[in-house]
C-alpha positions as CSV (number, residue, x, y, z in Angstrom):
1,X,18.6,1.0,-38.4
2,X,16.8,-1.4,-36.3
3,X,15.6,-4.3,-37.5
4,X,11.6,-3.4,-36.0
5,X,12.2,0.1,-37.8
6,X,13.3,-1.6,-41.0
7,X,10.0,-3.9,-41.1
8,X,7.5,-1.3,-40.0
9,X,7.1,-2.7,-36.8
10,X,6.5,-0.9,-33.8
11,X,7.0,-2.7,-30.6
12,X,5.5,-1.4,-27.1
13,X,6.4,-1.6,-23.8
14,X,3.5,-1.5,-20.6
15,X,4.6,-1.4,-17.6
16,X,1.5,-1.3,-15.2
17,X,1.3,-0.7,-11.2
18,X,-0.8,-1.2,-8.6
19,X,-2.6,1.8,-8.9
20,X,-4.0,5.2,-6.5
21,X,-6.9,7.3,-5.2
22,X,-7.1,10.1,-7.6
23,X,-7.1,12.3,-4.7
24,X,-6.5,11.8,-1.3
25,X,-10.3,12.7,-0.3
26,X,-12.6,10.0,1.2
27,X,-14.9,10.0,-1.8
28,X,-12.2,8.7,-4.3
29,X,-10.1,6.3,-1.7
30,X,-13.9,4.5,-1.3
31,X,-14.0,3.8,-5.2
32,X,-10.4,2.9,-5.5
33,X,-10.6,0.5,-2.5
34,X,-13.8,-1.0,-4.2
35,X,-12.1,-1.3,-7.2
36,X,-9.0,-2.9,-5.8
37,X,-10.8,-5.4,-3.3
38,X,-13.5,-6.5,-5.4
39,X,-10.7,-8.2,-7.4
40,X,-11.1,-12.1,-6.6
41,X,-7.4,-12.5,-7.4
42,X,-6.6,-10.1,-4.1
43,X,-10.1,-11.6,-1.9
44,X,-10.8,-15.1,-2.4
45,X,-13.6,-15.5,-0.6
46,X,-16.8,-16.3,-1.6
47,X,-18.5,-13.3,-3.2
48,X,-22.0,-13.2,-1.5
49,X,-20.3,-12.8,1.8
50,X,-17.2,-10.6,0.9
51,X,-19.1,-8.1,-1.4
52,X,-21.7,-7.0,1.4
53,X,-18.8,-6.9,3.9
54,X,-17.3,-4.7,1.6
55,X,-19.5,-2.3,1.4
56,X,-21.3,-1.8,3.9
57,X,-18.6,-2.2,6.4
58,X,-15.0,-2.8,5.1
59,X,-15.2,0.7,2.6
60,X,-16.8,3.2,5.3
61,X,-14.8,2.3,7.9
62,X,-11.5,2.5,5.6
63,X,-12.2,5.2,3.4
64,X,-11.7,8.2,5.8
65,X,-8.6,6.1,7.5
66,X,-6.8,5.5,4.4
67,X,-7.7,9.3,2.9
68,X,-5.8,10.6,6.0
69,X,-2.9,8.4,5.4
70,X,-2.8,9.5,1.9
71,X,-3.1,13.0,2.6
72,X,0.2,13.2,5.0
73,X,2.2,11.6,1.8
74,X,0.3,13.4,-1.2
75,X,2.7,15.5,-3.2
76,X,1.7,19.0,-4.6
77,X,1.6,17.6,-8.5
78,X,-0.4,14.2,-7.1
79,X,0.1,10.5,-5.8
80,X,4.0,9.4,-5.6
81,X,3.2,6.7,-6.9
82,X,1.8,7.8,-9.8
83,X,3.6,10.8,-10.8
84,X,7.4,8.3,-10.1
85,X,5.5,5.6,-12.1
86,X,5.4,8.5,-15.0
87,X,8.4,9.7,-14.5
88,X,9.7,6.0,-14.9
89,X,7.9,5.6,-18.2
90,X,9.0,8.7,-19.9
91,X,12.5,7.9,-18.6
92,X,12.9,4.6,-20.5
93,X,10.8,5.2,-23.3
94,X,13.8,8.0,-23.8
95,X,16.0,5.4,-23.5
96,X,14.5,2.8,-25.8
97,X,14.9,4.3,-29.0
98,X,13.3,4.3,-32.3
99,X,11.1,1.1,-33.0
100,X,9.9,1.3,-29.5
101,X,7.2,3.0,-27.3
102,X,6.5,2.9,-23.6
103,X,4.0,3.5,-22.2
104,X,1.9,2.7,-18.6
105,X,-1.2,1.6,-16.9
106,X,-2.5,1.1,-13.7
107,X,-4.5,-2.1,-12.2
108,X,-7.0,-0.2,-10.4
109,X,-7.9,3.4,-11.1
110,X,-6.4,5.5,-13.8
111,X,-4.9,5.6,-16.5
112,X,-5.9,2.4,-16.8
113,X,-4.5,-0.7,-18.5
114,X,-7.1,-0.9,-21.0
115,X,-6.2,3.0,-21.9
116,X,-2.6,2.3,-22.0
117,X,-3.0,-0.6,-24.6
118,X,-5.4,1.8,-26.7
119,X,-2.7,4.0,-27.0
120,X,0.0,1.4,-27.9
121,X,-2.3,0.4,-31.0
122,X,-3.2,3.6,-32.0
123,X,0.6,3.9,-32.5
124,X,1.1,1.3,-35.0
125,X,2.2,-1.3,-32.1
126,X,2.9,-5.1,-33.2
127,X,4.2,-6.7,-30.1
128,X,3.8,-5.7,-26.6
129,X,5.7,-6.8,-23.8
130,X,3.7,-6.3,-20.2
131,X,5.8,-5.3,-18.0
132,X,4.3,-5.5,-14.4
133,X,6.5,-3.7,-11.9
134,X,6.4,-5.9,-9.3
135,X,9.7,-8.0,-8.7
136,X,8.3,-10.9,-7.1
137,X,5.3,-13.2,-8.9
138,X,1.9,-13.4,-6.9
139,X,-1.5,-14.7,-8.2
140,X,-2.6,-11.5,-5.9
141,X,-0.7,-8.8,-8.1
142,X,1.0,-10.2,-11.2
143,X,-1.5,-12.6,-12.2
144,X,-4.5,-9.8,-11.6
145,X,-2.4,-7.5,-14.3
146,X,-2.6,-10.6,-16.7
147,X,-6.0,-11.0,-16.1
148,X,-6.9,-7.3,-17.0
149,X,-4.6,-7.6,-20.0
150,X,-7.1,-10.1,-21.5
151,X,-9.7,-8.3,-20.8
152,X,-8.7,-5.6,-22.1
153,X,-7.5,-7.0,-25.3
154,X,-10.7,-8.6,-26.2
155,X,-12.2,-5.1,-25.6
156,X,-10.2,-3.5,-28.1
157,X,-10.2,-6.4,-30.5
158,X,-7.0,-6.6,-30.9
159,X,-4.3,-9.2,-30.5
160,X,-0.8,-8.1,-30.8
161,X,2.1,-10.3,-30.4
162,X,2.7,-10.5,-26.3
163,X,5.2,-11.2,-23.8
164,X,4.7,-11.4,-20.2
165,X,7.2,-10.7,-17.7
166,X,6.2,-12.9,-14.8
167,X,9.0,-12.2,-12.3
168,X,12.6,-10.3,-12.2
169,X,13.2,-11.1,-9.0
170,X,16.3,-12.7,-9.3
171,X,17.4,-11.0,-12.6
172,X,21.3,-9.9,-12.4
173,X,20.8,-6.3,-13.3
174,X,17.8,-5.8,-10.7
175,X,19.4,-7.6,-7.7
176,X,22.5,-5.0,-8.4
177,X,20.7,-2.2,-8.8
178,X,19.0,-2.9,-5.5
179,X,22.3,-3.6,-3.6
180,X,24.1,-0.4,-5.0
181,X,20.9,1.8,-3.8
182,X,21.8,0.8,-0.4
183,X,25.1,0.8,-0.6
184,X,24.9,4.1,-1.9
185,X,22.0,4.9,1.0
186,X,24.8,3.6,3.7
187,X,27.8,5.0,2.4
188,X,26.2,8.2,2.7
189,X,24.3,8.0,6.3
190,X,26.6,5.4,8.6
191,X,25.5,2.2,8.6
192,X,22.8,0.8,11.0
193,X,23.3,-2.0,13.5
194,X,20.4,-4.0,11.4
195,X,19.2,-3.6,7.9
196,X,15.2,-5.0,7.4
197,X,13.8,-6.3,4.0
198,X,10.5,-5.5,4.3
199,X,8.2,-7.1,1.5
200,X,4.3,-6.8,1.0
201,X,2.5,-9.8,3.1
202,X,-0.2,-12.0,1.5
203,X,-2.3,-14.4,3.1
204,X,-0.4,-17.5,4.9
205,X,-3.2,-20.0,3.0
206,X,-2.4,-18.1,-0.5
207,X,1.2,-19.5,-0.4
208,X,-0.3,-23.2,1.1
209,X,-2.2,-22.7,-2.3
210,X,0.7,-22.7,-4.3
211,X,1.1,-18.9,-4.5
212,X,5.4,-18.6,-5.1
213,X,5.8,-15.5,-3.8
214,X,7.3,-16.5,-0.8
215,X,9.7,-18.4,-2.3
216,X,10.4,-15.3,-4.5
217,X,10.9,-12.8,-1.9
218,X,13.5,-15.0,0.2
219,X,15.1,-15.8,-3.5
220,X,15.7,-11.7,-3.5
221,X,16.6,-10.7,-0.4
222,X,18.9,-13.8,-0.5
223,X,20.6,-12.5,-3.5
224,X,20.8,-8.7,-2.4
225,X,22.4,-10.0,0.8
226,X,24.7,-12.3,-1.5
227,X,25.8,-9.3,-2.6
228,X,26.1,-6.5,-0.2
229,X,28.2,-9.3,1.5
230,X,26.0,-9.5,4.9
231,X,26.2,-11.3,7.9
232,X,23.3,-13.2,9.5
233,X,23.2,-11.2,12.1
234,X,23.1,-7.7,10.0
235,X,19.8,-8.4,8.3
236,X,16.2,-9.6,8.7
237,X,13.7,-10.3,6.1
238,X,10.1,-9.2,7.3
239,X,6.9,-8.8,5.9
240,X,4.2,-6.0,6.1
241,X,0.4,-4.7,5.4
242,X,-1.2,-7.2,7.1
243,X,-5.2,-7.1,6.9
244,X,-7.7,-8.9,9.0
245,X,-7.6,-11.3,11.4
246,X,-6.8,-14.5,9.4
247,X,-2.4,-15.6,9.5
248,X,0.0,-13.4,6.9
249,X,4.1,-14.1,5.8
250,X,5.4,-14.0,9.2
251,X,7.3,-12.1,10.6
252,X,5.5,-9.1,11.0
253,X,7.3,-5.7,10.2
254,X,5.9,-3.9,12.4
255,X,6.3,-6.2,15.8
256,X,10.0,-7.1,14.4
257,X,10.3,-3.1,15.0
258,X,9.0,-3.3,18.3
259,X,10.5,-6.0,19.3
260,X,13.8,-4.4,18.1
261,X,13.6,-0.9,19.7
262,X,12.4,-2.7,22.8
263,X,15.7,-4.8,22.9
264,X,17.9,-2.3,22.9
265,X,18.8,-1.9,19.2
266,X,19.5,2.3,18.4
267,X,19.6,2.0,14.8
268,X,18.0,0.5,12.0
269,X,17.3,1.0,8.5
270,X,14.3,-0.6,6.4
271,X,14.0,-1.1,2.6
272,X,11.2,-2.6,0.7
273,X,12.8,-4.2,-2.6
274,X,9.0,-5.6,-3.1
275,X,7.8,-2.1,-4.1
276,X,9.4,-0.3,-8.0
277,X,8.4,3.0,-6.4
278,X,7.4,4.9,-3.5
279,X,4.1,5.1,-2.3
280,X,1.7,4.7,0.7
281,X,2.6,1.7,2.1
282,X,6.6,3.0,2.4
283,X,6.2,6.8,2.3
284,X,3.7,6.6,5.2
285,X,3.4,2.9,6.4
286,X,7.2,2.5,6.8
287,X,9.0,5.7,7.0
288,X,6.2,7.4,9.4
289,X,3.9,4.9,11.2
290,X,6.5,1.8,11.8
291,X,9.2,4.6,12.8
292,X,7.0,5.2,15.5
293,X,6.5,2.0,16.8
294,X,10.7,1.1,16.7
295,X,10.6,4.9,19.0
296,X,7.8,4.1,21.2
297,X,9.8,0.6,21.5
298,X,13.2,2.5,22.6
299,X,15.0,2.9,19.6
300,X,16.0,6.0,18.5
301,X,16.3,5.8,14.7
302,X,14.7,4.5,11.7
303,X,16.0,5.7,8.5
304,X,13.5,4.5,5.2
305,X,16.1,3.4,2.2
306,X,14.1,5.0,-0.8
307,X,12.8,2.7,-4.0
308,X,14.5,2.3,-7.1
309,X,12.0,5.0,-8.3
310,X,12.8,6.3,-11.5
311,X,16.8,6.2,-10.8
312,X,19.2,5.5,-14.0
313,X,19.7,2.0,-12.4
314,X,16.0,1.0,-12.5
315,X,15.2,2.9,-16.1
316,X,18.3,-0.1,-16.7
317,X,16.8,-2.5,-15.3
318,X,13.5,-1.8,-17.1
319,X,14.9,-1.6,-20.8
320,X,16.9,-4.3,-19.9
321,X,13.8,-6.8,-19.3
322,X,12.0,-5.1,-22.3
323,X,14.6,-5.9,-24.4
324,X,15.3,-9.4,-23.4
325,X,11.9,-10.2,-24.4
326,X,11.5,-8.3,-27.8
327,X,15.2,-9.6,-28.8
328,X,13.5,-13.5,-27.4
329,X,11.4,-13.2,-30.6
């Protein structure tokens, strides 16, 4: 019997994500997009200018954009990004076995992170290991989940032995289950005269700051090259989602693709090891929008190399890093 069983102890698992519309209307995009870039962590500016900018400007002029966008990718039983994020959960809490629960929350929206703690102390829970999934540490995702955390926790009035998963980024078993999903992708569909890591952008300044993601993000593509065995010649890392006017990571994702189909190059394939599971910005950023611009360029395909999603490698790679920090104890 475990030794958590054998004490009485229950320990918990939250993994937490970014977060979605609850439907892909204008209505509800406006309040998660208020939600989501109201967050200091994400917007640093001063709040007496960005606040007003927000709303009166930013929000109405997004909200009806972004609810299109949402609406081409929506599935039938809701937001892929929530219902893989579920489907991820119930997975490995399957997998965990008895002295652990799993369960999730989401930094913007619902359920939230404060609901998913509430249920992990309702169930007896003594230590809970956060989980963010997102590979790479930013003060702009990982740190924001740590924040809410804390909040949270206070709210509850409860204090639970904690462990915070930072980064994985580099972590053995996530690096290989990233290389065998497109090993996997490319043994089954030919392989493409370039492959593009595309990772989530931040702010150029953020990463003056100190921010490490940078660092993080080479660090991962580095080691999923390392081990797919890649030339320099058969890979690019880029980065995507830029917003507003002010510099992002360079190089862009979008003008590499350009650039690209405009240079003669037939066939690529993108993959965004940044992201646990599929969702707007590589359902319909990457797989629809950015295939467009690598056509318009000249280039004549652009095949999207899914997520980890909720694949028997990444429920691996999830008990794997729950583990590590309940058996740290």
């Amino acid at each position: 019997m475990p030794e958590d069983v054998q004490n009485g102890e229950i320990s918990g698992v939250l993994l937490v994500n970014l977060g979605t519309p609850e439907a892909p209307e204008r209505k509800p995009v406006a309040r998660f997009l208020r939600e989501f870039l109201s967050d200091s962590r994400v917007v640093d500016l001063p709040r007496y200018l960005w606040l007003p900018l927000l709303n009166l400007i930013i929000i109405p002029f997004r909200a009806g954009r972004s609810a299109a966008a949402y609406r081409k990718i929506w599935w039938p039983d809701g937001s892929p990004l929530l219902v893989l994020t579920q489907r991820l959960v119930s997975r490995l809490h399957s997998t965990l076995g008895p002295g652990m629960k799993a369960e999730m929350g989401m930094r913007y929206g619902n359920p939230s992170i404060r609901s998913g703690l509430e249920r992990l102390k309702k169930a007896g829970v003594a230590e809970v290991v956060v989980l963010p999934l997102y590979p790479q540490f930013s003060n702009t995702t990982t740190a924001s989940i740590y924040d809410a955390v804390e909040w949270a926790l206070n709210d509850l009035e409860w204090r639970p032995v904690l462990h915070c998963v930072e980064q994985y980024h580099d972590h053995p078993a996530w690096v290989d289950a990233v290389a065998s999903s497109i090993r996997e992708f490319r043994q089954a569909n030919g392989v493409a005269e370039k492959l593009v890591f595309s990772l989530h952008g931040i702010p150029q300044r953020y990463v003056e700051q100190g921010d490490p993601y940078q660092e993080q993000c080479e660090q991962s593509v580095n080691s999923v090259v390392a081990a797919l065995g890649l030339a320099d010649d058969e890979w690019m890392l880029t980065y995507q989602s830029r917003v507003g006017r002010e510099p992002w990571l360079q190089p862009y994702t979008d003008q590499v693709l350009k650039a690209l189909g405009s240079q003669g190059t037939r066939h690529v394939q993108v993959v965004c090891p940044g992201f646990a599971v599929d969702c707007l910005e590589t359902l319909e950023e990457i797989a629809m929008q950015n295939r467009e611009f690598f056509e318009e360029a000249g280039g004549e395909k652009l095949e999207y190399i899914p997520a980890l999603n909720c694949s028997d490698a990444h429920v691996a790679v999830m008990r794997a890093l729950a583990k590590e920090q309940v058996s740290a104890r």
